[in-house]
N, C-alpha and C positions, 0 to 999 in steps of 0.2 A: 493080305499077302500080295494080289493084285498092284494093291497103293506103293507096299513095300518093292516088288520089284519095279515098277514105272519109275520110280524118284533113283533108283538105282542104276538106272540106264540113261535118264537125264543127266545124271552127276559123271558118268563113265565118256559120254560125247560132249559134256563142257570140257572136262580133261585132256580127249585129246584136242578140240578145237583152240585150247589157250596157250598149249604147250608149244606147237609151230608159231605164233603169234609170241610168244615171249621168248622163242630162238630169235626170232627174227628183230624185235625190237634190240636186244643184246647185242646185236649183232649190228643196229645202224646207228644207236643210239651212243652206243662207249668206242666211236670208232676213234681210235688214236690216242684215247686213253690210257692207262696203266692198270691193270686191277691190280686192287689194294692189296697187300698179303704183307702182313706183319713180317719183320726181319729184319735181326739187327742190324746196326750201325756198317760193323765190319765189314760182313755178307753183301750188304747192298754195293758198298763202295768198290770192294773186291772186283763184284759182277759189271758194275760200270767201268771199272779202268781194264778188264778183262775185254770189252766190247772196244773201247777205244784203242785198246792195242791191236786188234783185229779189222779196224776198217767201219766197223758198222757201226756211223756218230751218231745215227738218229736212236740206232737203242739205247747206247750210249748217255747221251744226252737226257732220254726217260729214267734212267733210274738214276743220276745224277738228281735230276728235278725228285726223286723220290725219296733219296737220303733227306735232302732240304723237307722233306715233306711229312716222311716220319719220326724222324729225330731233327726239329728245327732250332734246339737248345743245342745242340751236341759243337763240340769242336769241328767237325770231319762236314757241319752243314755250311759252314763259312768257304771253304775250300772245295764241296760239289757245287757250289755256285759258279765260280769260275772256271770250273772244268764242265759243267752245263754252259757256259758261253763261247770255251772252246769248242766242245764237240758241235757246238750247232755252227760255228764257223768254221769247223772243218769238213761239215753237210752242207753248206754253203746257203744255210738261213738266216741270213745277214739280220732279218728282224728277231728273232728268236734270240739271239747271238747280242743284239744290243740290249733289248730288253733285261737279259740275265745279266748281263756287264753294268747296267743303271740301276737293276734292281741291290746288286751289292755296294754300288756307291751310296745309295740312301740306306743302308742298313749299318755299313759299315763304312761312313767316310774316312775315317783316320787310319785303316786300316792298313801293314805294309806293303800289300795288295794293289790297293790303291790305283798306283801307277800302268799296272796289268791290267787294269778292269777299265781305265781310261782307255789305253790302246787298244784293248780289242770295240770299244765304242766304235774309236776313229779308223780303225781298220772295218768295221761292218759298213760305213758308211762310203771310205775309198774305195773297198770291191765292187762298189754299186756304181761307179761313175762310166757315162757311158759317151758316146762321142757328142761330140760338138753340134751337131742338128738336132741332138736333145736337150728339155729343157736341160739346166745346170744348179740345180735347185740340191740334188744331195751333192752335187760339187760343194758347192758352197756349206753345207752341213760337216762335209769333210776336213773342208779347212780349220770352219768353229771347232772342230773336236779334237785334231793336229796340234792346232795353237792352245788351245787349254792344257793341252798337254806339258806343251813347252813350256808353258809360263809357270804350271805347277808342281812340275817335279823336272826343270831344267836338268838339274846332272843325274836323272837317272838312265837306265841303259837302255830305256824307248825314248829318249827327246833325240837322239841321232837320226833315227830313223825317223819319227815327227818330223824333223826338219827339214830331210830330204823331199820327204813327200809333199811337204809344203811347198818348196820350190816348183814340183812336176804338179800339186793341183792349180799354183798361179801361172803355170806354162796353160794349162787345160783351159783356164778361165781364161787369158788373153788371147788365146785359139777362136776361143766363144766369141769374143767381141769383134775381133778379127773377120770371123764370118758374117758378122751381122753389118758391121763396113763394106764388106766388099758386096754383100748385099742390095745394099743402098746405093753404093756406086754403080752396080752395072745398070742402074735403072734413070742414074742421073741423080741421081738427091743426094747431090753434094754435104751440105751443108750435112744432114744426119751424119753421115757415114764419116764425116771429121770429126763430130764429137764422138764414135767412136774409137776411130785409130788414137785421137787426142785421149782419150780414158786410158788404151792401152801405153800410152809412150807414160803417163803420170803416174798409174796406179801399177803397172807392167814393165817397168821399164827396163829388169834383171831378166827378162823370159826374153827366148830363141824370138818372138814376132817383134822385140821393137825396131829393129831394121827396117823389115817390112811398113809396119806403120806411118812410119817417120817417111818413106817413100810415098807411101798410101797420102798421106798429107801436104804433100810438095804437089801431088796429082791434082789432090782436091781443092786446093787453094787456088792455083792457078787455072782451074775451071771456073772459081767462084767469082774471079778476079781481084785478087788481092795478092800480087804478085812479092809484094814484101816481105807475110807471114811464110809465103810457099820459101823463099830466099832462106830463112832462119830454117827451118825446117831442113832445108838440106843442107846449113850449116853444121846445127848439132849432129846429120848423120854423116857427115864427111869427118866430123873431129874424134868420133869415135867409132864409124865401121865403114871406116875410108876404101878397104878390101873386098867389102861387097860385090855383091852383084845387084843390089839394090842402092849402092851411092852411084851405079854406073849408068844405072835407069837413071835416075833424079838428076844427076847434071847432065845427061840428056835433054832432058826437060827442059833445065832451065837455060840451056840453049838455045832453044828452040823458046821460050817464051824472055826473054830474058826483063830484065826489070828497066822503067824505066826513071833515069835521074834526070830530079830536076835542079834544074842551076838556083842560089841563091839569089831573091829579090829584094833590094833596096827597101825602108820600107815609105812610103809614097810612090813609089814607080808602079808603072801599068803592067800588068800582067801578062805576056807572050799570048796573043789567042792560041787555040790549041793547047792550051796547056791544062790537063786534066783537074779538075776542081777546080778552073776558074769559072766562075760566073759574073755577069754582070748586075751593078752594084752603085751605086752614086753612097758616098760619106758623107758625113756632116760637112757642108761646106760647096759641096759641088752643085751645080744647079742643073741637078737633073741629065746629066752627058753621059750618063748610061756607060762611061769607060770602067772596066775594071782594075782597081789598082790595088798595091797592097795594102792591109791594114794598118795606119800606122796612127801611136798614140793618140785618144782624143784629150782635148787643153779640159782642163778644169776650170777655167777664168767663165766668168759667166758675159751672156752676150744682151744688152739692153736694145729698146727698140724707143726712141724716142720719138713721139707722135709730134705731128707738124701743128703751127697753131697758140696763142696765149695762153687759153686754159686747153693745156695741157693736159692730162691727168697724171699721177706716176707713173714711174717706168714699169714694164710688163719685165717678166723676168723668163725666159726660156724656158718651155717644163725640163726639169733633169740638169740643170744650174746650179750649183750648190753654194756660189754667192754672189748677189744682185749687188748692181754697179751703182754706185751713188753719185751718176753725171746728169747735174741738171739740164734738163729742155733748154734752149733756148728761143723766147720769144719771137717771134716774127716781128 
């Protein structure tokens, strides 16, 4: 009896010692999960668009994933899948939200859907974009998913709206570059900070910064000294944002730096000293006078050296002659 009750009082304190220990695991372990509870189709879906008409996406959203979950055969699982991508993009879980919009394009590509499962992609990825001193990395995700848009259902009633946003994410992106130019300029390094104003004016050229650039470029050039490319530069911005305040800056500038023309040279004539890329230079023919002149055609006739003397030996032929002379030595 003794036996019998001792083992009946060990079993009564393991009892309660497991019962707080398995509240408590329940309790850390299924946090954000859904407990399972069988229930039709109808009921479930009910309860979710009941929750989504009231505000609260995140419950919403769970039993959307739950339809898909207990009846993932059913007609009504194809359609909580995209209202699971809504609700989490109206709780503003932009991963959540793409995740369910990608999970219905590989389930169901052809689907007339489709088009909605794209755009809320490309809409979880454009809420995410953040300013210009951040990387631009789901910028650039944004566009990819915009543009896939566009190309893949053009007339449907989200490629307007894709399009737009295309236009404001390559505004966003040439802001980007913009910053990292004027970056490199205020530090002197020219040369960076051209290739990227020059990225913006090629790949940007429809966004609010090409103005800017195209000034940003007139600046850099004429620091670098190359006062020609800076000249074009404020050509292309006077012919198309001549009302600026940044075509008012740049011929400014080129006021103040202005270009210089060189007169045309003959060609055999000596070069003007001072005159930028001249160097000195002796041509075939000059014996060493060190004057610079200009370039002018060399003869192709080839030049013999006939040595003095009987025996002779043949004529030497110039290296770089391309036909040797057939004038005989004459004898001494």
């Amino acid at each position: 009896m003794r036996i019998l009750r001792s083992r009946a009082l060990t079993l009564a304190l393991l009892a309660a010692v497991a019962l707080p220990l398995a509240a408590c695991a329940g309790r850390g372990g299924a946090r954000g999960d859904t407990p399972y509870v069988a229930r039709d189709v109808g009921t479930l879906y009910s309860a979710a668009k009941t929750r989504l008409d009231q505000g609260r996406y995140k419950e919403s959203a769970a039993l959307f994933d739950e339809v898909e979950r207990q009846h993932p055969y059913s007609v009504w699982a194809r359609r909580a899948q995209l209202m699971s991508a809504f609700s989490y993009y109206l709780d503003r879980d932009y991963t959540n939200s793409i995740q369910s919009a990608q999970r219905f394009l590989a389930v169901h590509p052809g689907n007339r859907d489709a088009p909605y499962a794209y755009y809320l992609v490309a809409l979880g990825y454009y809420e995410q974009i953040q300013d210009v001193t951040r990387d631009q990395k789901i910028t650039r995700q944004a566009l990819d998913s915009l543009g896939e848009l566009s190309r893949r259902y053009p007339n449907s009633r989200y490629a307007a709206d894709a399009r737009l946003k295309v236009d404001l994410v390559n505004d966003h992106l040439a802001g980007k570059e913009m910053e990292v130019g004027r970056f490199y300029a205020t530090r002197g390094q020219w040369l960076a900070s051209s290739l990227r104003f020059r990225n913006v004016v090629e790949q940007y050229q429809t966004t609010t910064h090409t103005p800017e650039a195209l000034m940003r470029l007139v600046e850099a050039y004429l620091s670098l000294g190359v006062p020609m490319e800076a000249q074009k530069a404020a050509a292309v911005l006077g012919a198309n944002y001549s009302g600026t305040t940044w075509y008012d800056r740049a011929y400014k500038l080129m006021q103040q730096h202005p270009g210089q023309q060189l007169a045309a040279v003959q060609a055999g004539a000596a070069i003007p000293p001072g005159t930028p890329g001249a160097q000195a230079k002796s041509l075939p023919g000059d014996a060493g006078t060190g004057t610079a002149t200009a370039d002018a055609p060399r003869s192709t006739d080839a030049t013999t050296t006939a040595p003095s003397g009987a025996d002779a030996g043949p004529a030497t032929t110039t290296p770089g002659n391309t036909a040797p002379s057939t004038t005989t030595p004459t004898p001494n």
